[in-house]
N, C-alpha and C positions, 0 to 999 in steps of 0.2 A: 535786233537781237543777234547775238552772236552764237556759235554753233553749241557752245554747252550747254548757255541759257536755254537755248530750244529744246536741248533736248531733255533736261532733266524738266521742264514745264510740260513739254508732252506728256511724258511718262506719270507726270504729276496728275495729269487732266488738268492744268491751268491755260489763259490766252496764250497764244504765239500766232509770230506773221503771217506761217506756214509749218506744215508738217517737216520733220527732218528727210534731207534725203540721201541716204545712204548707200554707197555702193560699198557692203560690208562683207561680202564672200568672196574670195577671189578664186584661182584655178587648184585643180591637181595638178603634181610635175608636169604628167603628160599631157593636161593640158596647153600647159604652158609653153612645152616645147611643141606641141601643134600650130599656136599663135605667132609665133616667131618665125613661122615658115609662110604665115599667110597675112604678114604686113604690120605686127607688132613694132611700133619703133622700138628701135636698141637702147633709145634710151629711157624706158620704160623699164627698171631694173627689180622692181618688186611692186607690193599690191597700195603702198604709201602714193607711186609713182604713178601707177593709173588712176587713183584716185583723184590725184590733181587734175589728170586729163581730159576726165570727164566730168571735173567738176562736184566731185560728192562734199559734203556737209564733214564738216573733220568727224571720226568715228572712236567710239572709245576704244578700239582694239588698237588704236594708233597710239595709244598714251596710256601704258599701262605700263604703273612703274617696277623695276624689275629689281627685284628683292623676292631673296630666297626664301619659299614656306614651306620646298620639299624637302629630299633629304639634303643634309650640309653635315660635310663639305660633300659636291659635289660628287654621285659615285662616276667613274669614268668606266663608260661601255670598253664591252668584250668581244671580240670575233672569234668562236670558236670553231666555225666551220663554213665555207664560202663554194657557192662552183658560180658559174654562167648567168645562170637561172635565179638562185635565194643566196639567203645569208640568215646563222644560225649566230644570234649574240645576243649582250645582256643589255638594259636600255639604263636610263636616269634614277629609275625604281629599283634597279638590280632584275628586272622581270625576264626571262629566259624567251626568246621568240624567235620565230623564224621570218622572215620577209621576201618575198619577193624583190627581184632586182628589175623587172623587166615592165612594171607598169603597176597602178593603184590598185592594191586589197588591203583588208583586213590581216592583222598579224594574226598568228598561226602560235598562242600561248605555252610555250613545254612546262614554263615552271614559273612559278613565283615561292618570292622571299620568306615567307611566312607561315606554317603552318601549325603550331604549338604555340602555347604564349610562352617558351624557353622561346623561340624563332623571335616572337615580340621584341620580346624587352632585349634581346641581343640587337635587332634592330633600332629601336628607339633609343637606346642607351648608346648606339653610333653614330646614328644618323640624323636623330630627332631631339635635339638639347632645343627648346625653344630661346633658350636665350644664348646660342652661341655669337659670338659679335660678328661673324664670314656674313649672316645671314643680311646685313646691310650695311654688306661693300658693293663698289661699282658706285656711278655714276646719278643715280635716283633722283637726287637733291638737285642736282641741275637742268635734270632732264622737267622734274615737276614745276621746278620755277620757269623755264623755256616753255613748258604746255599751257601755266594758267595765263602767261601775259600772252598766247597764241589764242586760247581761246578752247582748248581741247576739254571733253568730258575723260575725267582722268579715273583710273579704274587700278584698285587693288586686287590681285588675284586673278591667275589665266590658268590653262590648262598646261603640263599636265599635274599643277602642283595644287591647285587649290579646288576643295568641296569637301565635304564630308566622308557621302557615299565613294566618292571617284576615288581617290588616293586611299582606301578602306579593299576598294578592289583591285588596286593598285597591288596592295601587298598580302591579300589571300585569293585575290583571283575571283573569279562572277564563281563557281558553280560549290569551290570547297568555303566561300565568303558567304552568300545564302541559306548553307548548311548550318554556317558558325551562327547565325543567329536563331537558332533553334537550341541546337548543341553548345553552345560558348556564348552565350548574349554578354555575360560580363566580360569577356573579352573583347567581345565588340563595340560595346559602351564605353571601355577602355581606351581602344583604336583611335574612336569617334571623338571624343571628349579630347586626349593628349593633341590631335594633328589639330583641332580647333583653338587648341591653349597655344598652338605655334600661332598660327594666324592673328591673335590679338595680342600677344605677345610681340610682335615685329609689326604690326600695325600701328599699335600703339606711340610706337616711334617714330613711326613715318607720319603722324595726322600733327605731329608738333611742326612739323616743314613744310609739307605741303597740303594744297586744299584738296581732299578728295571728293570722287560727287558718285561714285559705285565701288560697291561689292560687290565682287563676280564671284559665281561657285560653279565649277565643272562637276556635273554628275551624271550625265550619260546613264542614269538610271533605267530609262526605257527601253521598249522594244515594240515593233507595230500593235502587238494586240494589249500594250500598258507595264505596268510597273512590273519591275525586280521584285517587289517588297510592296505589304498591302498599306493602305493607309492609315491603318493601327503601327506597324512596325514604322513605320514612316514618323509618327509622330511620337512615339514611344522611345524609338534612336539618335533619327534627327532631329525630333524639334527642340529640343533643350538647348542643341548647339547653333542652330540658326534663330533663337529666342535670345542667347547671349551677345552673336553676334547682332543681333538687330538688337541690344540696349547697348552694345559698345557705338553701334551707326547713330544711334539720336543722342548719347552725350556726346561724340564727334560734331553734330549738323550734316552727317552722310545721307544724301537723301532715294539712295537707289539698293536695295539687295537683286540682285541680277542671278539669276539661274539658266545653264544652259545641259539642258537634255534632249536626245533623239527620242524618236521615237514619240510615242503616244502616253504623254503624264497629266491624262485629262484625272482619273481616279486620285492622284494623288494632288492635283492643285488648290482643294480644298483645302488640305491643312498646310501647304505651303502656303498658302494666302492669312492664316492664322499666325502663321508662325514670324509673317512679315515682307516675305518676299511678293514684289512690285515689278517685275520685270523677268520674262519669260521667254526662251527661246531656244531652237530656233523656227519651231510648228511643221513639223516635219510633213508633205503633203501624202508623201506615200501611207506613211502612219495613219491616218485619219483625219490629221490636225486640220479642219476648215477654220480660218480665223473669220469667217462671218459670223459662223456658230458661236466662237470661242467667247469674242465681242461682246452676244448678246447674253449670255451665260457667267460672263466675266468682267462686269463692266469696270471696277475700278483697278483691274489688272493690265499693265503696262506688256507689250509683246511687239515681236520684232521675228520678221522670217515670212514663211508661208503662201512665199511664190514657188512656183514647182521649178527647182531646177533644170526637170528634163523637157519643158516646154523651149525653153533655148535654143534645143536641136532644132526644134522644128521650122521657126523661120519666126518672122516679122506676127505674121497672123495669128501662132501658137500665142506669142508677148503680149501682143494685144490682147489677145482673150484674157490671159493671166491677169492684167491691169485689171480689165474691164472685170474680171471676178473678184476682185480682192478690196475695190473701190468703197463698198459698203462698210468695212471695216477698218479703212482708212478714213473715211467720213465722219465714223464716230470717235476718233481719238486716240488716243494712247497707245497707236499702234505702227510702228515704223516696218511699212511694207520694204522686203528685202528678199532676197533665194531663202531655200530652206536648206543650205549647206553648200559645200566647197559645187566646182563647175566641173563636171565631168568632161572628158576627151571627145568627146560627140557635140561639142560646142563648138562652133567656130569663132573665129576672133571677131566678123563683122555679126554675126548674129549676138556677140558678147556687148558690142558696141552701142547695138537696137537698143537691147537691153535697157542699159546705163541711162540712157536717153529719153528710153519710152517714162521708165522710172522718174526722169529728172521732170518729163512733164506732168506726169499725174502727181505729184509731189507740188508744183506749182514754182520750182526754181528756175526762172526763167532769165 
């Protein structure tokens, strides 16, 4: 089998030779500029390039083709105020934030784009034309025919442009967007519905050239103790728009809807699982997410994640135990053991290496 076969059979629950083996998270900056000091070769230039090194299973975040479904044309960020320390500007979204300069946090939100549906439709009516032609320019078409004779599971839709909830937060922000479905559901249904009509509208396009085998949706809807939003609004909001997308994926032959949220969306994976989506991640461990549990709870649910990142600091012995926990749930299937998010600065480059390796063996790529 070659690496897409496997991986969309996994995820399927069908035979394969072996489980996929994924080295799919790579560093923070300041990881990365940690590992460089401590024996990185130079010529390891991004995360495509270690993953040759060590040997991983090609991954679909390697082949994900790059057609616009945020805003277009492109808004081009702003620097309104800089010292040492942060920087104060506007990002992709138009989203107001401040950032640190001096190592990995979370942005610091001042403002977002949208707060009236006057704010909407001035946006939408800018930014959001589904069928502007910018949206499939660039290179897509060649890059898609280069992936399927490579062999790559090829994947429509990455962050920060594609999901429902995500790009919905995107442009009124988590705590006045919350509000808005209480106060403004028709506008939010609105939101929901128009950035979904982008996504099939440019998709549509792209499934005449090339073969797609996922649909990815960024939604970062959780949080440790579970959802933004209960499982009535969940399927009240979102599932009509991921019920369209999942009949646009099976008159296609799309055989994967992919979801990627932090945190703990155990309360909401019931009606994701109704609504069609087959592939879950990343099972955050801090969150709660044990994928032995999830496994048994979840059987015909596809998931990927749920080694504890911070086990890495610790050494050889921490890795091992992580294997040795997570084996039951790699045992039963449809489960592509992997980190449960990017590698923190407390990792070393040779404990990064353990890692890759302990993975490549419990995986059986030998």
């Amino acid at each position: 089998m070659n690496d897409r076969e496997r991986f969309v059979a996994w995820i399927l629950g069908e035979p394969v030779d072996r489980p996929p083996y994924w080295v799919f998270w790579g560093p923070w900056s300041t990881t990365w500029k940690r590992w460089e000091k401590e024996g990185k070769p130079d010529s390891l230039k991004d995360m495509d390039d270690i993953r040759a090194y060590v040997g991983s299973d090609k991954v679909m975040a390697s082949a994900t083709l790059p057609v616009n479904t945020g805003p277009c044309p492109r808004i081009e960020p702003q620097v309104f105020e800089e010292t040492d320390e942060w920087i104060i500007h506007t990002d992709s979204w138009n989203i107001k934030r401040r950032d640190l300069k001096t190592g990995e946090s979370m942005s610091e939100f001042l403002d977002f784009p949208v707060k009236t549906r006057e704010d909407w439709v001035r946006f939408r009516d800018t930014w959001l034309n589904p069928d502007d032609p910018r949206r499939l320019d660039g290179n897509w078409r060649e890059l898609g025919r280069k992936w399927m004779e490579e062999g790559y599971p090829i994947q429509l839709g990455n962050y920060p442009d594609t999901g429902v909830f995500g790009p919905f937060r995107w442009l009124m922000g988590d705590e006045q967007g919350l509000i808005a479905f209480h106060t403004m559901p028709d506008l939010v249904h609105e939101i929901m519905d128009h950035i979904t009509t982008i996504y099939l509208t440019v998709y549509e396009q792209v499934v005449k050239e090339v073969r797609v085998d996922v649909v990815h949706m960024w939604e970062d809807m959780c949080y440790r103790n579970g959802p933004l939003i209960s499982p009535k609004m969940w399927d009240e909001f979102m599932g009509p728009n991921y019920r369209r997308i999942k009949a646009f994926m099976k008159q296609h032959d799309i055989p994967i809807l992919s979801v990627d949220t932090d945190g703990n969306p155990d309360r909401i994976t019931p009606v994701m699982i109704a609504a069609g989506v087959n592939f879950l991640w990343p099972m955050e461990v801090a969150a709660g997410c044990d994928v032995r549990d999830w496994r048994e709870r979840y059987p015909t649910l596809g998931m990927m994640g749920g080694i504890d990142k911070r086990a890495l600091a610790y050494g050889p012995q921490a890795i091992d135990k992580e294997m040795e926990r997570i084996r039951p749930a790699l045992e039963k299937g449809r489960y592509i053991p992997c980190l449960d998010h990017l590698v923190p600065d407390d990792v070393s480059w040779q404990n990064y290496l353990y890692y890759t390796q302990a993975l490549k063996k419990l995986t059986g790529k030998e």
